[in-house]
N, C-alpha and C positions, 0 to 999 in steps of 0.2 A: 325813548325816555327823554325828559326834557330839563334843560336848565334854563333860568329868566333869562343868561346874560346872551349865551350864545346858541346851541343845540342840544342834541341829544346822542347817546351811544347808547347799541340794542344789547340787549342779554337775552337768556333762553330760561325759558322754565322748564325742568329737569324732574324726574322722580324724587319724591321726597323732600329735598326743600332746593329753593333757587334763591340766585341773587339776583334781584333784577337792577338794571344798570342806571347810573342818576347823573352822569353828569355828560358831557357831549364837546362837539367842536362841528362847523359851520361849514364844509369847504364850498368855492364859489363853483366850481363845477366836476364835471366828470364822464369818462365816458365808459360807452359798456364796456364790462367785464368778459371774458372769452371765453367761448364752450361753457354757458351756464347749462346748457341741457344735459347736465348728470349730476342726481346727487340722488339716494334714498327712494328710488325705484319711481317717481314723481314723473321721470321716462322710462315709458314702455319697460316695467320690469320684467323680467324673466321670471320663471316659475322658482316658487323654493323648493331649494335643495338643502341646504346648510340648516341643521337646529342647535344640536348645542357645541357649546364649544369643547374643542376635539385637541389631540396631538398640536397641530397647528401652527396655535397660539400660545398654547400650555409649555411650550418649548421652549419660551421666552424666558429671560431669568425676572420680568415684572411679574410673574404669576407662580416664578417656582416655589416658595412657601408654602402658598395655598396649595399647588400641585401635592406636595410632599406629607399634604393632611386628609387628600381628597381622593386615595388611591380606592378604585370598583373593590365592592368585596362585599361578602354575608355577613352579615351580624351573627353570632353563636348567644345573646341573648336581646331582649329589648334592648336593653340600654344602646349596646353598639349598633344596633339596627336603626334606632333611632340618630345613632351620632354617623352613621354614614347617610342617612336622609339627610340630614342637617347638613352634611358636605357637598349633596347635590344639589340641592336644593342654593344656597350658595352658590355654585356654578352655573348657577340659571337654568337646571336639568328640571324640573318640578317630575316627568315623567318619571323618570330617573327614583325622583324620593320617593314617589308613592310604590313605584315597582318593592323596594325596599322594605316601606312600612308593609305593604300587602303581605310581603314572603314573611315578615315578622309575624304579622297575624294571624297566619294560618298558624304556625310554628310554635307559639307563645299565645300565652292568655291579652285578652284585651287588655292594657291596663291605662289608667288617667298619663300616664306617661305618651304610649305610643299614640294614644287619643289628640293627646295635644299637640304633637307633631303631625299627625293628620293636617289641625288648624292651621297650621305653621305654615304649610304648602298652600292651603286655600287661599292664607291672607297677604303669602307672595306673592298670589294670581290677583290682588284685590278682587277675591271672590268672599265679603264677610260672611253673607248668607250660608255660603255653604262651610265656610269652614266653624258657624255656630252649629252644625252638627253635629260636629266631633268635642268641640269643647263645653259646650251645655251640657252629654255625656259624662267628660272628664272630669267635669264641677260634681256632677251627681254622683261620681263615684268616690270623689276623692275632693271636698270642699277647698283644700288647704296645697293643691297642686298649684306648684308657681308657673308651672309651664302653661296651664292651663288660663290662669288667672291675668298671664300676661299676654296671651290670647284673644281673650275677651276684650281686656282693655284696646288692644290693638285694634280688635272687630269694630269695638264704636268707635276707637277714633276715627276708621275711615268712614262711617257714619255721618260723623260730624256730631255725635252723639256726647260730647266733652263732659257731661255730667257723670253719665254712666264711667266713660272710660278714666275718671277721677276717681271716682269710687271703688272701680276695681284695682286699681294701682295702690289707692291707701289700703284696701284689705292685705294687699302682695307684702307691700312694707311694711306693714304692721305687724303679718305673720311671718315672713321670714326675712328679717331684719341681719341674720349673718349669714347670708348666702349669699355672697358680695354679686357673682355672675349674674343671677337673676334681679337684684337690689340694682344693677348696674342697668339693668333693662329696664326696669320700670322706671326709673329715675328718666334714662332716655325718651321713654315713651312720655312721661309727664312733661321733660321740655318742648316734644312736640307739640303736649295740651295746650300750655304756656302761650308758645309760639301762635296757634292757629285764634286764641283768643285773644291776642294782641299782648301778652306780658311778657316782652323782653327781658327782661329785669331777674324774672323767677325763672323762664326760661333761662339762662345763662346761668344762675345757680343749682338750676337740675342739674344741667349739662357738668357741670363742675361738680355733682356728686355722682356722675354714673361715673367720670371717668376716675375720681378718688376709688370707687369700688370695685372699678376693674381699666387699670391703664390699657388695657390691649383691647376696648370696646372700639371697632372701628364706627359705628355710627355716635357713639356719644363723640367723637373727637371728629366725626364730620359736619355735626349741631354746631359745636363750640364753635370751627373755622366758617361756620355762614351765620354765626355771628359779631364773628370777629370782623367779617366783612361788613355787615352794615354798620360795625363801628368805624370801619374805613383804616382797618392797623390791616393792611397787606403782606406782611412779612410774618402774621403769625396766620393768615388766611393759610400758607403757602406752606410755613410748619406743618399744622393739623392735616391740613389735607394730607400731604406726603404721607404721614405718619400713619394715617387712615389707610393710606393705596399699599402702605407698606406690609399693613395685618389684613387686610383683604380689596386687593386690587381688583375684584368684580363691582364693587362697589360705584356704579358708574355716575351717580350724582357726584359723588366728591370728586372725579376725576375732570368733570365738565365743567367745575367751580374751580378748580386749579386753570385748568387750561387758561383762564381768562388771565390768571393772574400770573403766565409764564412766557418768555419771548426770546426763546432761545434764539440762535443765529446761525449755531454752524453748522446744522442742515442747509443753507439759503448762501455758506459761504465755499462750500466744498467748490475745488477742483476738480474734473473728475474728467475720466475718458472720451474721446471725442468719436468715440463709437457710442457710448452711451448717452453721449450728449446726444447723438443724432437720432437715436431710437426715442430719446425723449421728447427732443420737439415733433418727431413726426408723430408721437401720441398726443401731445396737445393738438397740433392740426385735425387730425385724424374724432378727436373727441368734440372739438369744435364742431365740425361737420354733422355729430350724432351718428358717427361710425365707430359706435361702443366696443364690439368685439374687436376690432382692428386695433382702436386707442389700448387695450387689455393688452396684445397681442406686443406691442410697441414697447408698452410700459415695462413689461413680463421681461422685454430685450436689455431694458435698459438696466434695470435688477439686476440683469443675470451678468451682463459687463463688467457692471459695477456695485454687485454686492451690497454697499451701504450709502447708495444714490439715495439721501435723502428725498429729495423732491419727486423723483420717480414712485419711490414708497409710501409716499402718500398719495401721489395720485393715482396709485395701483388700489390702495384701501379706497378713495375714492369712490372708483367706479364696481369697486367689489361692495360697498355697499348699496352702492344703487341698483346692483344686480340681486340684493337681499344673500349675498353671499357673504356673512356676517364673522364664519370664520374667518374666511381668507382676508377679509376687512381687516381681524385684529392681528394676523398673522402680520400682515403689510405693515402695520403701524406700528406695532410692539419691535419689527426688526430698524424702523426710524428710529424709535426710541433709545434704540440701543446707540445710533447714531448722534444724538442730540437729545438727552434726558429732559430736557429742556423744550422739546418741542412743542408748543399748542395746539397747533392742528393738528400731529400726530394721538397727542391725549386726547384730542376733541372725538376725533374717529373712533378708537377703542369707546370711548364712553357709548357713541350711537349704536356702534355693532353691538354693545354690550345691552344696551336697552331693545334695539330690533331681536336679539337672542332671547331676552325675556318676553316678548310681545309672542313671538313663535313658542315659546316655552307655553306660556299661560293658553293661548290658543290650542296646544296639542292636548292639553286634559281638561277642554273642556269651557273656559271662562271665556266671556264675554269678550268679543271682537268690536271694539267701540268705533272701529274705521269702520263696520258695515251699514253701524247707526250714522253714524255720520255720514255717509253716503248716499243714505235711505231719507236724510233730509231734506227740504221744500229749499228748492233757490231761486231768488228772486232774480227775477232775466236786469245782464248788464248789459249794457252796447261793447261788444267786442274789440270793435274800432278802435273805441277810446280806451279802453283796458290797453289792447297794444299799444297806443301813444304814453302810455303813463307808466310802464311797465313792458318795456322794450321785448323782454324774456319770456312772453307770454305764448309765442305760436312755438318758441322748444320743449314746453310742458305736455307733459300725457294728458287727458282726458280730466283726469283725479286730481293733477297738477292744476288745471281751471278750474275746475270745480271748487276747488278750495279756494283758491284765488278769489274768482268769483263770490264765494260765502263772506269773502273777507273782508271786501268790498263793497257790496250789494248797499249796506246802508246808509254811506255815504257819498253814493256813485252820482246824485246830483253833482256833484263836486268837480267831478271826474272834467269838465270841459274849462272850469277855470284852472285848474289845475295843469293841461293841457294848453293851455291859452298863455302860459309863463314859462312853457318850457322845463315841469317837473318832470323829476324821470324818477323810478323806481326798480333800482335793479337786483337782481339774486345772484348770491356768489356762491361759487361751485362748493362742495363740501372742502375741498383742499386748496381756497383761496382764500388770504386774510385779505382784511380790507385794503391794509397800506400798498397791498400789487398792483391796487388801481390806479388807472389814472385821475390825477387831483386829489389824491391821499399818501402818494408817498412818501410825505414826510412827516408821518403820522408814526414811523417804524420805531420809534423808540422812547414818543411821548406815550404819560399816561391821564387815565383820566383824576380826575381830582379822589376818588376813593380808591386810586394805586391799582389798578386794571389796566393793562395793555392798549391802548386802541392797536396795536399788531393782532389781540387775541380773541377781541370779541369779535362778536358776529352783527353787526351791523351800527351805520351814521344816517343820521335823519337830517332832516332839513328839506328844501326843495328837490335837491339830489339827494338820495337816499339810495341805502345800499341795507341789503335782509338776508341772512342765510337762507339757502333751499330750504335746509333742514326744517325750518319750520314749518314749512306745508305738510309735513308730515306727524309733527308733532301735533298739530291743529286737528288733522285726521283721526287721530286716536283719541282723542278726547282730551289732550292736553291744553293749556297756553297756547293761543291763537299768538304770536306776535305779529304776522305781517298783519293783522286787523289794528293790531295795537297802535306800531308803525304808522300805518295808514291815519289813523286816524291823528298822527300828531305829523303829519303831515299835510294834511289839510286844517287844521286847527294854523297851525303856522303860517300856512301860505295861500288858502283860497278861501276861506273864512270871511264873511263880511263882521265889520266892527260889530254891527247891533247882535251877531252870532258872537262872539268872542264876549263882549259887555255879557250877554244873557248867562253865558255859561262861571263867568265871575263872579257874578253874582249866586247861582247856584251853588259854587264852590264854596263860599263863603258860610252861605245857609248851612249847605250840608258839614260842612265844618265843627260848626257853634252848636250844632244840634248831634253833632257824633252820627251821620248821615256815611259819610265817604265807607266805599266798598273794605276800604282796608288803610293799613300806615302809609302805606306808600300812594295810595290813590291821592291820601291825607296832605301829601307834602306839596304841592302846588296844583294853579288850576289846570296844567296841559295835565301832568300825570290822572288828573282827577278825571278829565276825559276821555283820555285813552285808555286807561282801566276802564271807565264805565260802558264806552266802545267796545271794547272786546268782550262784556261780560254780554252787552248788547247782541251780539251775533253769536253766543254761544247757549244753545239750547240745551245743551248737557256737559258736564263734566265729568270724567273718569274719577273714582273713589279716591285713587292718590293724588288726583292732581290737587295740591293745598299750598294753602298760603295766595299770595296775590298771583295763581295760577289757578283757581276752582270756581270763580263767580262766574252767572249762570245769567241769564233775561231774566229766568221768575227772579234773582235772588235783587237784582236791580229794585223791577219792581216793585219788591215790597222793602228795601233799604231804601232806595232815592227814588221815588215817586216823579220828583220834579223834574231829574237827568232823564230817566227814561221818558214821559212826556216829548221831552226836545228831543230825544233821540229817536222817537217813533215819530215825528213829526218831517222830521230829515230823510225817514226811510220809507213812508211815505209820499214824498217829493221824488226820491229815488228812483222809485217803483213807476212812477209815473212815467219815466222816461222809455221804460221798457226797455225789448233786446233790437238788436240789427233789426 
């Protein structure tokens, strides 16, 4: 992301909604970061084993609440069958719910109640289609079901369907206007409307009437905190969120949007045993090297020493998330937690295990695996060479790890030799590295950026040096928020860019401006953001159902919004292409 005066600091787009980051700092240089090759299975992952989250994690007292409402059991009527789906389902079990609803329905009659809960699990999977089978039913039985009606609305929103999914939210509140829980949901769901058609303003008045309806709504109070963030108040970002993790800490966008805003320290200040010291550094060597089971094996040592070895236990989640071992991931981190409530990267982990447990959730009954399309995508060949020259991290990545890269790249990769010709570097930091560990940023630990965000928390600085979480390659995968494309591209816009390239695209910016052209508000606020969104939307030929807000724009959606950016943008990728592979 970019500011006029000096740089840019990266954010991540997350399920449900994201803040993406606006203000920046420059540094003159930097060097690689150490054992980038682990983060979210990007190397050589191991088979899964781990789906939902177990014992573990649930041990932790961040999730004993929820633990204490979410106990296995049979339902003895609908109702209760329906409200221990609702509790797995919440856990990120979806198998789990449906096991549930099934035994309900043999047992009990169909009713617009358990119908709707059906939906409920499809449109946790962003599966709309299928979960309009159960509630187009639940409508037909029963016109005036809120469960069912807040179903629907839900199904178009992830549509993008915003008329429909208006209409059914005023039917909801119109009909049952004192059912505060459900009025509480629709209200939420109408600030997403809001939100996704650009009304800030009405969005934030929903938000403020789901949670008048029902204080303990953890998503209406996670709406409110990502908006509280693009008003740039940090300290009520920081409120809501908590308050959110506090009524349900699975909730793993609002724990991602905290992290940014937290910068604990005495995980980073501890004392600790010089046995455990020792097991720890020889897990960083050992993980540098891409000696994963051994680094595991080191880390495991240095835990067991010492107990509440912050640094150890995240970099034990670390590499348990790259092993797609998602439990052991939040176990690791939730026992930081306990160590520094305060930790960012420790929140930052739970949030991804929590999202990889939903990705395996959704995938075990059935929905759509958007890494396979993604996979199954056309890439255009880049020179190798230069990749490694720009992107030092390149030969520690798995196959999947290039390949993304590569996609991320591909349309700006004429670029790639001026780029190289100034000595830009482009590095990935391991899941359990903030930026300021690096060299030529450590004294970034305790500034923030202008809208009250950590530069300790986030995940990435642009500029000629540039630094990206792993994590995103993964995210990119799934049909999320491409960032390292986004990155990329406001890194070459800054730094290898000829004037008559930079003048053309100003000038677009402006047009698309005056004409209500730009992809979105934030593309809106200056000309680098206006090309780096258009960039990303440029290499993304699909987006997953949730990915929304300035994380879901698409090549067609460019297209047919900015004619003119796309034009130069295919003109760029054209030139690109030309250059072909090794």
């Amino acid at each position: 992301m970019n500011s006029s005066t000096k740089a840019r600091v990266a954010s991540v787009a997350t399920t449900v909604y994201v803040v993406v980051a606006l203000g920046g700092y420059r540094p003159a240089c930097v060097v690689s970061p150490v054992g980038t090759a682990t983060a979210l299975g990007q190397i050589r992952p191991r088979p899964i084993i781990s789906r939902t989250i177990g014992p573990p994690c649930e041990s932790s007292p961040i999730f004993s609440r929820t633990v204490s409402r979410t106990s296995v059991g049979f339902g003895n009527s609908v109702e209760s069958s329906v409200e221990l789906a609702r509790r797995a389902w919440t856990r990120l079990d979806y198998k789990a719910a449906l096991d549930t609803l099934d035994r309900a329905r043999s047992d009990f009659r169909e009713t617009p109640p358990l119908l709707a809960a059906y939906g409920s699990v499809y449109l946790k999977a962003e599966e709309p289609s299928r979960a309009r089978q159960y509630l187009d039913r639940a409508i037909k039985l029963d016109g005036g079901c809120a469960e069912a009606m807040l179903g629907e609305a839900e199904a178009s929103l992830l549509e993008h369907n915003y008329a429909a999914a208006e209409d059914w939210l005023r039917r909801l509140l119109t009909t049952n206007p004192t059912d505060n829980k459900n009025a509480s949901s629709g209200h939420v769901l109408m600030a997403r409307v809001r939100l996704e058609t650009g009304d800030r303003v009405e969005a934030e008045a929903e938000a403020a009437r789901a949670i008048k309806a029902d204080p303990e709504n953890a998503h209406a109070l996670y709406i409110m905190a990502f908006l509280r963030a693009a008003q740039r108040k940090p300290a009520q970002v920081r409120s809501l969120a908590q308050r959110a993790l506090e009524i349900d800490p699975y909730l793993a966008g609002a724990r991602r949007l905290l992290s940014q805003y937290l910068n604990g320290s005495a995980g980073y200040s501890q004392k600790v045993d010089a046995v455990a010291m020792h097991h720890f550094e020889a897990g960083k060597a050992l993980e540098a090297q891409g000696r994963i089971g051994e680094a595991l094996s080191e880390y495991e040592a240095a835990a067991s020493a010492e107990p509440g070895y912050y640094r150890a236990l995240i970099a034990l989640a670390g590499l348990n998330l790259m092993q797609r071992e998602y439990n052991k991931a939040v176990a690791a981190a939730s026992r930081a937690l306990e160590v520094d409530p305060e930790g960012a990267i420790a929140n930052m982990e739970i949030a991804y295990a929590q999202i990889g447990l939903g990705e395996q959730s959704r995938t075990e009954i059935g929905a759509t695996d958007y890494s396979l399309r993604f996979y199954q995508d056309r890439l255009e060949p880049v020179k190798s060479s230069l990749l490694r020259l720009v992107f030092p991290d390149y030969d520690k990545l798995s196959g999947k790890g290039r390949f993304v890269l590569g996609k991320s790249v591909s349309g700006l990769a004429s670029f790639l030799p001026g780029l190289a010709s100034v000595s830009a570097r482009h590095y990935l930091l391991r899941i359990d590295q903030s930026v300021s560990e690096c060299a030529g940023f450590k004294e970034l630990r305790d500034r923030t950026t202008f809208d009250g965000r950590y530069y300790a928390s986030i995940r990435g600085v642009g500029g000629r040096i540039a630094l990206s979480g792993i994590e995103y390659l993964d995210e990119a995968s799934r049909g999320g928020f491409n960032a390292i494309a986004h990155e990329f591209a406001h890194q070459v816009h800054e730094t290898a860019m000829s004037v008559e390239d930079q003048n053309a695209i100003r000038r677009l910016y402006a047009t698309a401006v005056r004409e209500g052209r730009a992809l979105d508000y934030y593309a809106a606020a200056n000309e680098f953001e206006y090309f780096a969104t258009g960039y990303e939307a440029f290499v993304s030929g699909f987006k997953r159902p949730g990915a929304t807000l300035t994380a879901r724009h698409t090549r067609d959606e460019l297209r047919a919004r900015d004619p003119g950016l796309f034009s130069l943008l295919a003109k760029m990728a054209d030139k690109s292409a030309q250059g072909g592979a090794d």
